[in-house]
C-alpha positions as CSV (number, residue, x, y, z in Angstrom):
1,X,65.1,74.7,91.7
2,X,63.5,72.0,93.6
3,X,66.7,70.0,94.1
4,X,68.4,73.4,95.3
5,X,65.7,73.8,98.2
6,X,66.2,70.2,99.2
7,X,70.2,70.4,99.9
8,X,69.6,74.1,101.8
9,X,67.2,72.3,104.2
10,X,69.4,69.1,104.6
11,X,71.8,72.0,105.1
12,X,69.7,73.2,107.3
13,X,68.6,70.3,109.2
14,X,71.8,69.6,109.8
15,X,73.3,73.3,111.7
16,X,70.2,72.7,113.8
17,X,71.6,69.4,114.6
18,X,75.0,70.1,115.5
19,X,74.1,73.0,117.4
20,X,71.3,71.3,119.6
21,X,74.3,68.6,120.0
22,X,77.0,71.0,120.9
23,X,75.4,73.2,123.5
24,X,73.4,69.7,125.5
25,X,77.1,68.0,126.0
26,X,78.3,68.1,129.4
27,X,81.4,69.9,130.2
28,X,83.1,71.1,133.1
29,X,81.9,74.1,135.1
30,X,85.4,75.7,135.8
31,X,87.2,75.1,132.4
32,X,84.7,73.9,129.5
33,X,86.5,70.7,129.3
34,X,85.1,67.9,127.9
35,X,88.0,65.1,129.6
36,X,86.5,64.3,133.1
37,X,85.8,61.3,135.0
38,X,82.7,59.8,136.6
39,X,83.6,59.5,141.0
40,X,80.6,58.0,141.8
41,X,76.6,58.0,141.1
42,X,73.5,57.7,144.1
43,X,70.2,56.8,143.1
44,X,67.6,59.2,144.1
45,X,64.6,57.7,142.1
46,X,62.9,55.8,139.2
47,X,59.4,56.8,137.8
48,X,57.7,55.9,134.6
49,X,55.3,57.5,131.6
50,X,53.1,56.1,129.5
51,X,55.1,55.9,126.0
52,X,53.5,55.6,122.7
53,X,51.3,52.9,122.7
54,X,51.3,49.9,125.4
55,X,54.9,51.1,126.1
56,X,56.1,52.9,129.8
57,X,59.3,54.6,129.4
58,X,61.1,54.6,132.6
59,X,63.6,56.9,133.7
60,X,66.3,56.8,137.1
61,X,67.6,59.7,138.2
62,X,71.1,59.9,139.8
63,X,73.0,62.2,141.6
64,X,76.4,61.7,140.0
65,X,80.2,63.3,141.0
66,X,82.7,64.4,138.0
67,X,86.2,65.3,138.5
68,X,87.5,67.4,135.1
69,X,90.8,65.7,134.1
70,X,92.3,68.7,133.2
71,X,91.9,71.1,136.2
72,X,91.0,69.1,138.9
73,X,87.5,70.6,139.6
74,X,85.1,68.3,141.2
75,X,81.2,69.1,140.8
76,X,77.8,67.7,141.5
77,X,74.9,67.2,138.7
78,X,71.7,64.9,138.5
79,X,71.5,62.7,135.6
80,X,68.4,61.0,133.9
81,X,69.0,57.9,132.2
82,X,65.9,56.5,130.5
83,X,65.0,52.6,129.7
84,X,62.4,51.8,128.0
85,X,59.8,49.1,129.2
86,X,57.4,47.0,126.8
């Protein structure tokens, strides 16, 4: 019994996964595509936090234009990119 609760939550653990992966990807407002190109990117910022430890985490923000290679939509979104620091 114990080996049948261990595949339903590796089962389980992995639905969670797929869906947390599924609805975070980036797609494009008009048509859901995934196919779209990167225009260009601005820096607006950088900050850091205190990680775990000694360690800062630091994170630059961008504001970033897409063009979807399918219908030819072009949109606007900010985008975090973090590095960490030791």
């Amino acid at each position: 019994m114990e080996t049948l609760q261990d595949i339903l939550v590796l089962i389980g653990f992995a639905i969670v996964g797929f869906l947390g992966w599924y609805f975070s990807r980036q797609t494009c407002p008009s048509c859901k595509n995934t196919n779209f190109t990167e225009l260009d990117r601005q820096h607006l910022k950088t900050y850091q936090k205190k990680g775990v430890g000694d360690s800062y985490n630091q994170y630059d923000e961008y504001k970033v234009n897409f063009k979807c290679d399918d219908c030819n939509h072009t949109w606007t979104d900010r985008v975090k990119e973090e590095v960490r620091l030791n």
